[in-house]
N, C-alpha and C positions, 0 to 999 in steps of 0.2 A: 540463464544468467548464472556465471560463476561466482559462489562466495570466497574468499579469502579464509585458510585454515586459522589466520591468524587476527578473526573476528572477536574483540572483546566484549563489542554492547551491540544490540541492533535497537532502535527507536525510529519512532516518527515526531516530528519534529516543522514547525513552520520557520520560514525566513523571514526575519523585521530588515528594518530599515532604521539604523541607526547614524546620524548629521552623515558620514562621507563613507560609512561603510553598513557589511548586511550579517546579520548576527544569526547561527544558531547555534539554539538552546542545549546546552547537556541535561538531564532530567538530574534532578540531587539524587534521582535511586540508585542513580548509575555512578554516582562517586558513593553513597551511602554502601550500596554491594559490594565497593572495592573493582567493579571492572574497570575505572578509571580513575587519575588523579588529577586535582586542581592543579594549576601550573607547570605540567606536564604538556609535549604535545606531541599531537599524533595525525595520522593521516585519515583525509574524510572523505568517505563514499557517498556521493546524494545518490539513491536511485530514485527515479519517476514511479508517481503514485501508483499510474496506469501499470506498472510491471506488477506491484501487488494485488491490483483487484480479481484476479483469475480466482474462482471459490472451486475449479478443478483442480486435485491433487495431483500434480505434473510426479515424473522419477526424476528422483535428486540425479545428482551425480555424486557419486562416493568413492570411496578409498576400496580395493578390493582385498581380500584375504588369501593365502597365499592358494588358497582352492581356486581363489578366481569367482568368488561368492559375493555381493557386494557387501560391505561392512558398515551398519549405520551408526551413526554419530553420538549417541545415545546407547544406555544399556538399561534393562529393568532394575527397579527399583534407584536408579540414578534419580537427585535432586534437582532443578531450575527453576531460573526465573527467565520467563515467556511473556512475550508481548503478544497477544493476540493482534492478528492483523486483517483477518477474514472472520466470517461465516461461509462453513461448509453445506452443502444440499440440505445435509441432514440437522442444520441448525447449529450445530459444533463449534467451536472456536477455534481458529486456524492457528496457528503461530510456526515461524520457520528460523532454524538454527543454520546450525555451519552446512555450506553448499545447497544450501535451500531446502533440507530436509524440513518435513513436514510434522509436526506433532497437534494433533487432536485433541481438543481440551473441552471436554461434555462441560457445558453451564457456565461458557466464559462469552465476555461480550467482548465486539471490537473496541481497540482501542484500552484495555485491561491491561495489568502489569498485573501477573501471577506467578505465586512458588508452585510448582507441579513435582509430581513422583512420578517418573515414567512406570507404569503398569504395562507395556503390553510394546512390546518392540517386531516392526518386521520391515523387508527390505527395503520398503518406499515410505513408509510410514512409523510413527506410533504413536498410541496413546499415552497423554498424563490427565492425571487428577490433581484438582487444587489443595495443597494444602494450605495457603494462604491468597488470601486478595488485596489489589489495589496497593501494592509495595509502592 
């Protein structure tokens, strides 16, 4: 699955049912971070649960450098806020940014909204660490 470079929030989110139409939820973190604004509008990606449940770290697809290296989307010591979406083999906390890249988060539960510092960058992967929980 290809992600959009021009992804501002990723969340999960359920669909109501409200009198003649079907509503989803924006999370307040995601106008509170500033990735979104109230009365504002934008275009919306549902993807199927089933696409996230894989706890295999698939290779993103990325941008390449002019070597021809792939170039991940992420740098060390860079800041975010990650939605954990899995657990990895090893217990981990999954979360995936721009074009599905994957970032590792030791001691996060599914379903979490974390601030992470990327520690540890490589071509298919990297780790962050929580600097804060439950944004």
């Amino acid at each position: 699955m290809e992600i959009s470079d021009k992804l501002l929030c990723l969340f999960s989110a359920e669909i109501t049912e409200e009198d003649d139409r079907y509503v989803v939820e924006v999370p307040k973190r995601e106008i509170d971070t500033g990735s979104v604004e109230a009365g504002d509008t934008y275009r919306v990606a549902l993807i199927s649960r089933n696409a996230s449940e894989s706890t295999e770290i698939d290779e993103p697809t990325t941008t390449s450098r002019p070597s021809g290296e792939p170039q991940p989307p992420v740098e060390a010591g860079e800041l975010r806020y990650v939605e954990i979406e899995d657990i990895g083999k090893q217990g981990d906390g999954i979360a995936r940014v721009e074009r599905g890249y994957v970032i590792i988060v030791p001691g996060a539960d599914v379903g979490e909204r974390v601030k992470i510092e990327v520690s540890e960058v490589k071509s298919n992967f990297a780790v962050g660490e929580i600097i804060e929980e439950d944004l």
